[in-house]
C-alpha positions as CSV (number, residue, x, y, z in Angstrom):
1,X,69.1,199.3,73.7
2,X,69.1,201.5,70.6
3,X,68.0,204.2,72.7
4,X,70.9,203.8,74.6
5,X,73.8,203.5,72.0
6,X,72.5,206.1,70.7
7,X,72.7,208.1,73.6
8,X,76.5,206.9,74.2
9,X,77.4,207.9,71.0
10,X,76.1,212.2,71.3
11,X,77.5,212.1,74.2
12,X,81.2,210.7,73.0
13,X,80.9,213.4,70.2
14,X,80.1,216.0,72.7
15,X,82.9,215.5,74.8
16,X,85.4,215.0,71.5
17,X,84.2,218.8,70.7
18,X,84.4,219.8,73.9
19,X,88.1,218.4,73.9
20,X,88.7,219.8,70.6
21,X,87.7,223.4,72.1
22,X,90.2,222.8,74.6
23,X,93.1,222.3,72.7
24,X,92.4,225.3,70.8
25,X,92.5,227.7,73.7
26,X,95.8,226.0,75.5
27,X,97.4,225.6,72.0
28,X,96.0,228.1,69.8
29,X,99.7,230.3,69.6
30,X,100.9,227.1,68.4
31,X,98.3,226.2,65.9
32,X,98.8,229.5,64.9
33,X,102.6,229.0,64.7
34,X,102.1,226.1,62.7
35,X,100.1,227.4,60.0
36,X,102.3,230.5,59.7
37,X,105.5,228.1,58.9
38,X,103.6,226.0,57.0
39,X,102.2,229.4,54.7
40,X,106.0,231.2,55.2
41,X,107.2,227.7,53.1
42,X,105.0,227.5,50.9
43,X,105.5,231.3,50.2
44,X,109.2,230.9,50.2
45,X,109.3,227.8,47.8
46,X,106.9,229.8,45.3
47,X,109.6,232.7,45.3
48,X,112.5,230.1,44.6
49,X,110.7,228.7,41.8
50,X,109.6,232.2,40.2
51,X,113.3,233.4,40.9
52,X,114.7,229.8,39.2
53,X,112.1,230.8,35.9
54,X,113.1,234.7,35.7
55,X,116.6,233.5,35.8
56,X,116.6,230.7,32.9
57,X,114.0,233.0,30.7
58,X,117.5,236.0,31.3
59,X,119.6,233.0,30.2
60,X,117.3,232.3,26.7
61,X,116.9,235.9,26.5
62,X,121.1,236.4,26.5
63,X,121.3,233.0,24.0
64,X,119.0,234.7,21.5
65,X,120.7,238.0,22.0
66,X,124.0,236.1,21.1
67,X,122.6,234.4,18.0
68,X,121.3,237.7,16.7
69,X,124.4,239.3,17.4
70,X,126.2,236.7,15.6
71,X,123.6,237.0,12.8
72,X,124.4,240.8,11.9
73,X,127.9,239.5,12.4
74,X,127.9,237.3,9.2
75,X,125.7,239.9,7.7
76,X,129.0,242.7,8.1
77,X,131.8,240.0,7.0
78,X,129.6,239.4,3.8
79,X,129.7,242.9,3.4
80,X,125.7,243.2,3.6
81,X,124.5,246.5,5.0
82,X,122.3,244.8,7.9
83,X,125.6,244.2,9.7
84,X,125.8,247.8,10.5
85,X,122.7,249.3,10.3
86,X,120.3,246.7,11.0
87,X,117.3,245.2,9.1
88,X,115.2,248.4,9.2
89,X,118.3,250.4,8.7
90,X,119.8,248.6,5.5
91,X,116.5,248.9,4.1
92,X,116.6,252.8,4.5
93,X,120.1,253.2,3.6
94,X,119.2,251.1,0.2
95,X,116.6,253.5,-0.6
96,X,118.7,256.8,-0.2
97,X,121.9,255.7,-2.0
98,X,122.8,252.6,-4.5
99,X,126.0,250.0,-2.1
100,X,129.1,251.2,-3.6
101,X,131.0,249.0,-5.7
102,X,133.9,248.1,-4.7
103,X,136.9,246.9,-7.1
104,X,138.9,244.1,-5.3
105,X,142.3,242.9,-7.0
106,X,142.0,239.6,-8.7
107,X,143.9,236.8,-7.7
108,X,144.5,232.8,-8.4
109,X,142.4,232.3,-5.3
110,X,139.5,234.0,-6.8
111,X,139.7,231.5,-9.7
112,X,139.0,228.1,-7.5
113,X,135.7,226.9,-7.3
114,X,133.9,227.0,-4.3
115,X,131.0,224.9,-3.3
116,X,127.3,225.5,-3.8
117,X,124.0,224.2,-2.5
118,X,122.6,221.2,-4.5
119,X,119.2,221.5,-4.8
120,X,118.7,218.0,-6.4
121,X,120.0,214.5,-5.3
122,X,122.5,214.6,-8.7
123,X,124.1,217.6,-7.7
124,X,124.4,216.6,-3.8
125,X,126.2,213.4,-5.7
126,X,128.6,215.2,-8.1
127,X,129.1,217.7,-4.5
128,X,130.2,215.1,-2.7
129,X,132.5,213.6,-5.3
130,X,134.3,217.0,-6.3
131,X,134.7,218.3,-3.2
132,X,135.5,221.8,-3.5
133,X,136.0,224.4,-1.0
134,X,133.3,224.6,1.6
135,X,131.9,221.2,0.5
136,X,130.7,220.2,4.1
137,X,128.7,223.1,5.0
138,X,127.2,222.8,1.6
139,X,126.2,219.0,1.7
140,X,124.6,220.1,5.0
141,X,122.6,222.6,4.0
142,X,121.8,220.9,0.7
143,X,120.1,217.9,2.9
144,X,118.2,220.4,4.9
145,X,117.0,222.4,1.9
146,X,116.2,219.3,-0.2
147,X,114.3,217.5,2.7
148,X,112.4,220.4,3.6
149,X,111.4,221.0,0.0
150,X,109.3,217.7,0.1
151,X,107.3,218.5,2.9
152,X,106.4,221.8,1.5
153,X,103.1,221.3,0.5
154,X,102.4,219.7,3.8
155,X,103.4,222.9,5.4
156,X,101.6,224.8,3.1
157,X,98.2,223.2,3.9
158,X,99.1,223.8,8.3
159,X,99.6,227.6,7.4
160,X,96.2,227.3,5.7
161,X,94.6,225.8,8.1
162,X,93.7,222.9,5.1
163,X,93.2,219.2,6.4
164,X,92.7,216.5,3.7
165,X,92.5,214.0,6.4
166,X,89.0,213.1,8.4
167,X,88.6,215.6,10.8
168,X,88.3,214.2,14.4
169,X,85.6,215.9,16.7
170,X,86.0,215.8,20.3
171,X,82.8,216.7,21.8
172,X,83.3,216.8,25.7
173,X,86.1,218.7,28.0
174,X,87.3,215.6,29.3
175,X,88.5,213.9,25.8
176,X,89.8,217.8,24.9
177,X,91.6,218.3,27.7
178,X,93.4,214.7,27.1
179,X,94.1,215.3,23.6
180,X,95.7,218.2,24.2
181,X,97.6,217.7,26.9
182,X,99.0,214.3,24.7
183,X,99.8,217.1,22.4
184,X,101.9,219.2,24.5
185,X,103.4,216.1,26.2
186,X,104.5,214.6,23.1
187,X,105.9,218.0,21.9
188,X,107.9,219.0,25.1
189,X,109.4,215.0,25.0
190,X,110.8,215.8,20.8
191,X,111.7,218.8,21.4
192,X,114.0,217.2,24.4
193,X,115.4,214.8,22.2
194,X,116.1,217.0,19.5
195,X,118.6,218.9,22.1
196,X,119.8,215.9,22.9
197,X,120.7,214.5,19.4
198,X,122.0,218.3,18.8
199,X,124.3,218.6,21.9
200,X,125.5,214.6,21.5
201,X,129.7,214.7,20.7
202,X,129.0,212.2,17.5
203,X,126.4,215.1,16.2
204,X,129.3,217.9,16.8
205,X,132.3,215.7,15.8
206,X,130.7,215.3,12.3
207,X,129.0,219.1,11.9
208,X,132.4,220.3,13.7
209,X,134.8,219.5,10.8
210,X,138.0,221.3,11.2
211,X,139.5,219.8,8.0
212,X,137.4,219.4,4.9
213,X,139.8,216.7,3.8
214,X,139.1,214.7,6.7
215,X,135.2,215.4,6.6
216,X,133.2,212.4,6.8
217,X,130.6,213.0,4.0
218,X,128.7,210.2,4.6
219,X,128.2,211.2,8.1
220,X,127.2,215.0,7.1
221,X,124.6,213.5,5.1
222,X,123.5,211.2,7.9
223,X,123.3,214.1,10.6
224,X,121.2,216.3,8.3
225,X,118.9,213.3,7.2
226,X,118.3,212.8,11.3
227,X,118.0,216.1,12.0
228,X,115.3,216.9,9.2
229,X,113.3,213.5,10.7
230,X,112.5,215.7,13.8
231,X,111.2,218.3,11.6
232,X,109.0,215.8,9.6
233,X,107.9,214.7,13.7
234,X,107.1,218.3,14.5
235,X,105.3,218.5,11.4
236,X,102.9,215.5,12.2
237,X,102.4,217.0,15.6
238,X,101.1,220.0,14.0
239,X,99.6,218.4,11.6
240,X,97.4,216.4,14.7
241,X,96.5,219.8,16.2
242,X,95.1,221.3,13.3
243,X,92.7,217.8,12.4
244,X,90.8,218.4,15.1
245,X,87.2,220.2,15.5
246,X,86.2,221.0,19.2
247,X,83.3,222.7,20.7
248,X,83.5,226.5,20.8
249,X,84.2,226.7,24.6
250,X,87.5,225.2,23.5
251,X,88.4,226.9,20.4
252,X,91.1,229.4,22.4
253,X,92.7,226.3,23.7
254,X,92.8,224.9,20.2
255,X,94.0,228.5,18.7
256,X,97.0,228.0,21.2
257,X,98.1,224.8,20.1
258,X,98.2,225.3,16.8
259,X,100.4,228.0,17.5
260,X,102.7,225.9,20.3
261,X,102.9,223.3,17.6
262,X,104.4,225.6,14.8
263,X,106.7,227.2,17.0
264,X,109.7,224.4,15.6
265,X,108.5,224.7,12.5
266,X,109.1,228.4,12.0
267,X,112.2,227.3,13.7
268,X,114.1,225.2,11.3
269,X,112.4,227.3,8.5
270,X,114.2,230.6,10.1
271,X,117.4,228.1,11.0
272,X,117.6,226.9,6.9
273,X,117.4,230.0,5.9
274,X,120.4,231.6,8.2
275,X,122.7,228.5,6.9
276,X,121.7,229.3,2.9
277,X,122.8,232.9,3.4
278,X,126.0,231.6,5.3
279,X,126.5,229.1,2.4
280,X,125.8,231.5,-0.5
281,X,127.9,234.4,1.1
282,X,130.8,232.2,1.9
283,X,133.2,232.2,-1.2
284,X,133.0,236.2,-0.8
285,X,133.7,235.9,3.2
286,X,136.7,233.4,2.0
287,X,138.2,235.5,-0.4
288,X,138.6,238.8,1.2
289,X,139.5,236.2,4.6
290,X,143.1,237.4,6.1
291,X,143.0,233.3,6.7
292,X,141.5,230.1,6.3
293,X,140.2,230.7,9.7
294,X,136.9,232.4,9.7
295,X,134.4,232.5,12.3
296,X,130.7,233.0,11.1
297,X,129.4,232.9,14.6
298,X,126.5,230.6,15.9
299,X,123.4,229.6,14.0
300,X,120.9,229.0,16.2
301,X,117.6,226.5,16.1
302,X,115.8,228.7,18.0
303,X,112.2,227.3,19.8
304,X,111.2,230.1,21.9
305,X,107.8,229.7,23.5
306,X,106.0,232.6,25.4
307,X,105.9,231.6,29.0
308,X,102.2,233.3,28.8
309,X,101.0,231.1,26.6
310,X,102.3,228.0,28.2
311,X,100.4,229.0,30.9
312,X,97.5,229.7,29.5
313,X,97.5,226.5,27.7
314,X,98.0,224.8,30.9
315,X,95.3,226.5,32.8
316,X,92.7,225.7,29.9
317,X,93.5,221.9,29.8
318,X,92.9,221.9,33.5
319,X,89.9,223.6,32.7
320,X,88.3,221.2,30.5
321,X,89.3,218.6,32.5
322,X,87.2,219.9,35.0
323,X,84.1,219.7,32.2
């Protein structure tokens, strides 16, 4: 009886090939249809996607062009020669002839006191207290600069490559591959909730003050307290890139990481640094101002990551996976 199911059953499969053969002859145009639709979509939806990326990396490519614009902007009010002849051009022109002095007429206006960065909590105090002109872009500033001055060292030791913590080793692809990948998550989420915070009308109704009367200086501080606790979260999350030790085959993956994760940092480091110059130069912009009114253009947090090594990142996480 074995014999016989046996039998049954070749002969079933038989005829299901020899029905399979069948359609393939009387349907092969359409089988052949088919797959050319279903390669024509796949094709098409791989150009829409590559057309949507080109098109929002020409968007950050025209937002960065605007900030830099409005960089050498600021630069030309404060009368600094990089507003006309550019970094490499200032530098040239201060080496051929000494800037020009220029007398200016003095007036009362020149005699008021305008406000300047506090570099301790005492003088952020007596800031806010006196108020004098420019006093809310100046207790900004002075949170950023005082906050990121206590994580120095910390950032000191990530551009040395210095852990004082235990090092964790991860010793196969699969433990690599989630680690990482954690990594990125977690960075691509903050970074998310950073432009959030940054775009939210309570962040811009207190950072947008049209009247420095009317400033809320409590809420200045507040802002630029919350905004330096991202920085402090970026900093952990390069901080956990670097305190790793993974086998060689990985060490590319772990090289582009560590850079991925300082991206923000150099970020708000390059961001600080714009808002000190505006700071510094702004009793000069104010003075020789034709009004009250003066536009300093945009300052920018910039966080640009090469699409390239995004992907590459990707590509070796899946890899390890794999291991």
């Amino acid at each position: 009886m074995a014999r016989r199911g046996s039998d049954s059953g070749g002969a079933a499969a038989f005829f299901g090939v020899l029905v399979l053969i069948w359609v393939v002859i009387n349907y092969y145009w359409v089988i052949v249809g088919v797959g050319a639709a279903i390669g024509l979509f796949f094709g098409i939806r791989a150009l829409i996607r590559r057309e949507q990326e080109r098109r929002l990396a020409a968007e950050r490519d025209a937002e960065i062009l605007a900030y830099r614009a409005d960089r050498q902007h600021r630069w030309a009010l404060r009368g600094d020669t990089r507003g006309v002849y550019g970094v490499e051009g200032a530098k040239l022109m201060k080496s051929i002839t000494p800037q020009p002095d220029v007398p200016s007429a003095s007036t009362p206006e020149d005699d008021k006191p305008y406000a300047v960065i506090a570099y301790t909590a005492e003088d952020l105090d007596v800031l806010l207290s006196e108020r004098p002109t420019g006093w809310t872009w100046a207790a900004f500033v002075s949170v950023l600069v005082q906050r990121y001055a206590k994580v120095r060292p910390r950032l000191r030791d990530c551009e040395l490559n210095y852990s004082a913590a235990p090092i964790r080793h991860l010793r196969r692809g699969w433990e690599v591959a989630a680690y990482f990948e954690d990594c990125v998550d977690n960075l691509c989420e903050l970074t998310e909730r950073l432009a959030s915070f940054m775009h939210s009308p309570a962040f811009k109704d207190v950072i947008g003050f049209d009247d420095e009367d009317l400033a809320d200086a409590d809420g200045i501080v507040h802002v630029a307290n919350r905004m330096m606790d991202f920085h402090v979260r970026f900093l952990a999350l390069a901080e956990r890139c670097r305190d790793v030790s993974v086998p060689s085959a990985y060490s590319g993956l772990l090289k582009d990481c560590t850079h991925l994760m300082g991206i923000p940092l150099d970020g708000y480091r390059a961001c600080i640094d714009e808002l000190v110059e505006i700071v510094d130069g702004m009793p000069d912009v104010l003075r020789h101002a034709p009004s009250d009114d003066v536009y300093l253009g945009a300052v920018v947090l910039e966080m640009v990551a090469d699409d390239r090594l995004m992907e590459r990142i990707c590509k070796q996480i899946e890899a390890a996976a794999k291991d």
